[in-house]
C-alpha positions in Angstrom: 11.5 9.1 8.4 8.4 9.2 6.0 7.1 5.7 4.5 4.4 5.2 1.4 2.0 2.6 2.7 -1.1 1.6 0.2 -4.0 0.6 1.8 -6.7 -1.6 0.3 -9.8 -4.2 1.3 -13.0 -5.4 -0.2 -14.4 -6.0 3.0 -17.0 -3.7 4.8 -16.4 -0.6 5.0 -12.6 -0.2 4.2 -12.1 4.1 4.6 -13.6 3.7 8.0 -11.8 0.5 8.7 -8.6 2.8 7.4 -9.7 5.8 9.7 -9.9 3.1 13.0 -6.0 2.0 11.8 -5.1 5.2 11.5 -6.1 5.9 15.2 -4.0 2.3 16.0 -1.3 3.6 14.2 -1.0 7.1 16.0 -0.8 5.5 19.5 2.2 3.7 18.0 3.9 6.4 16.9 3.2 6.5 13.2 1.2 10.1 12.3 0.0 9.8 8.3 0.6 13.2 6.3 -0.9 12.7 3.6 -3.8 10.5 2.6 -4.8 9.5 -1.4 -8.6 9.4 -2.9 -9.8 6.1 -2.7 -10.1 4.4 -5.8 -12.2 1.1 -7.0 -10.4 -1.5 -8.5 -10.9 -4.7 -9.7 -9.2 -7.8 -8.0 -5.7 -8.9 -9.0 -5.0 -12.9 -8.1 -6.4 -14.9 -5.9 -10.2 -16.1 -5.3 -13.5 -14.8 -6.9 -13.9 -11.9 -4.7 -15.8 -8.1 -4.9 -14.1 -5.2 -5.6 -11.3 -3.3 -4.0 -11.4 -0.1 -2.5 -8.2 1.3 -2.9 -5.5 4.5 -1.3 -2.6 5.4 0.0 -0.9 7.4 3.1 2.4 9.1 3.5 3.3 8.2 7.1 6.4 10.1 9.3 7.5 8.0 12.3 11.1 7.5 14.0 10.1 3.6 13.9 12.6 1.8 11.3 11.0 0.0 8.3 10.8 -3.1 10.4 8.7 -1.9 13.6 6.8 0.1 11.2 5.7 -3.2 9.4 5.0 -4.7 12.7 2.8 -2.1 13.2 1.4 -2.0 10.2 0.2 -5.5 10.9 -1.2 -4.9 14.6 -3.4 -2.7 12.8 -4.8 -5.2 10.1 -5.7 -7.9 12.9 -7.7 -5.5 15.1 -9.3 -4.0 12.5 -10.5 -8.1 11.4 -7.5 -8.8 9.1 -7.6 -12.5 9.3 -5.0 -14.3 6.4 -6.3 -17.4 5.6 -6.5 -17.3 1.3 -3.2 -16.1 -0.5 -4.9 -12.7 -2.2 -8.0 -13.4 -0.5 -10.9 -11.0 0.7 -9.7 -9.0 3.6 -11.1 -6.0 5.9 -7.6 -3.7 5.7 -4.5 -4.3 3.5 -1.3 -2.6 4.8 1.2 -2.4 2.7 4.5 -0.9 3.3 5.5 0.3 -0.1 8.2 2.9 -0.5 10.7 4.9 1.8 11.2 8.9 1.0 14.9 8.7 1.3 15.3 5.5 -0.5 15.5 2.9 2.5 15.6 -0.4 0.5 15.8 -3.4 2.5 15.5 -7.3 1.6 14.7 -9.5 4.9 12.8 -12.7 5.0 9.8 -10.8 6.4 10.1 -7.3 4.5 11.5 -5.9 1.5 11.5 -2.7 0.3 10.4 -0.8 -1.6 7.7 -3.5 -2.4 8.7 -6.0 -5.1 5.5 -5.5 -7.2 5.5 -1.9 -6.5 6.1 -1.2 -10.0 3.7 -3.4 -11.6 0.7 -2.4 -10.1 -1.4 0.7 -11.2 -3.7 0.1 -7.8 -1.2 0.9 -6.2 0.7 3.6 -7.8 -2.4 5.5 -9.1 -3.4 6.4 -5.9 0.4 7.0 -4.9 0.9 9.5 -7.6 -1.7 11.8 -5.9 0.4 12.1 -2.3 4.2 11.3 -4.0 4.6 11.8 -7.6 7.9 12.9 -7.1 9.6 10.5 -5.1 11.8 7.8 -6.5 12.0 3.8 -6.6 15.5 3.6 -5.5 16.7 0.7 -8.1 14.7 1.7 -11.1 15.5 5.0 -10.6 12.1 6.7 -11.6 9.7 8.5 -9.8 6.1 7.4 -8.7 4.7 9.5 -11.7 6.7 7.9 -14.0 6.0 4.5 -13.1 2.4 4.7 -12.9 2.1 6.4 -16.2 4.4 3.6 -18.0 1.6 1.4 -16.7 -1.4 3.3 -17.9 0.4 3.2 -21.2 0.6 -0.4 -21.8 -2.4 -2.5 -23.5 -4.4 -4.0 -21.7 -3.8 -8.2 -21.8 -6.1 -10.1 -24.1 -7.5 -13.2 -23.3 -8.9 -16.3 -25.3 
């Protein structure tokens, strides 16, 4: 089964705190395919904090969407992922985002695809680069599209 996971931090260095998890990852069972450019984005919510670096990996692995988020998370705490601020700073940001066959699930602890997918260009920009053609299973269109109905809109004004 291949998995979109977005990856993110604005805490040390975050691609070699990536390139450590990706080694965690592999001895788990999860290989990535495919990795994104990083990107630099401002932060969304939470805290005054510095920038985020952002990317994302295809991953193949016979673990289901559940172990795979477990996973995902023994990764972010030995590479110094500590949550103690909702959308606070952080080392490594794993983020289980998308399944290539359409998976969707909706658990207390997981759902998928992930529920802000859609509204976030961070995360679909870098996305579109590894899986433009792969589909959100309930809206129906594909990574490109999503990510180019966001790039579209106006930016918000504030007062």
């Amino acid at each position: 089964m291949r998995y979109a996971v977005g990856i993110g931090g604005n805490l040390g260095d975050v691609p070699a705190t990536a390139t450590r998890a990706r080694a965690l990852l592999a001895a788990d069972g999860v290989q990535v395919e495919a990795e994104a450019p990083w990107i630099t984005t401002a932060p969304v919510g939470g805290p005054p904090q510095p920038p985020f670096r952002n990317s994302a990996w295809i991953v193949a692995t016979t673990l289901g969407p559940h172990s795979l988020l477990d996973a995902l998370r023994r990764a972010e705490s030995a590479c110094g992922r500590v949550r103690e601020v909702r959308w606070g700073p952080r080392t490594l940001d794993l983020d289980l985002l998308l399944a290539e066959d359409g998976t969707m699930v909706d658990s207390p602890v997981l759902a998928l695809p992930h529920p802000r997918l859609h509204q976030r260009l961070f995360v679909l920009e870098p996305l579109v680069a590894i899986a433009p053609r792969w589909r959100h299973p309930t809206l129906g269109c594909t990574v490109a599209d999503l990510a180019a109905s966001l790039s579209l809109r106006p930016a918000p004004v504030r007062a």
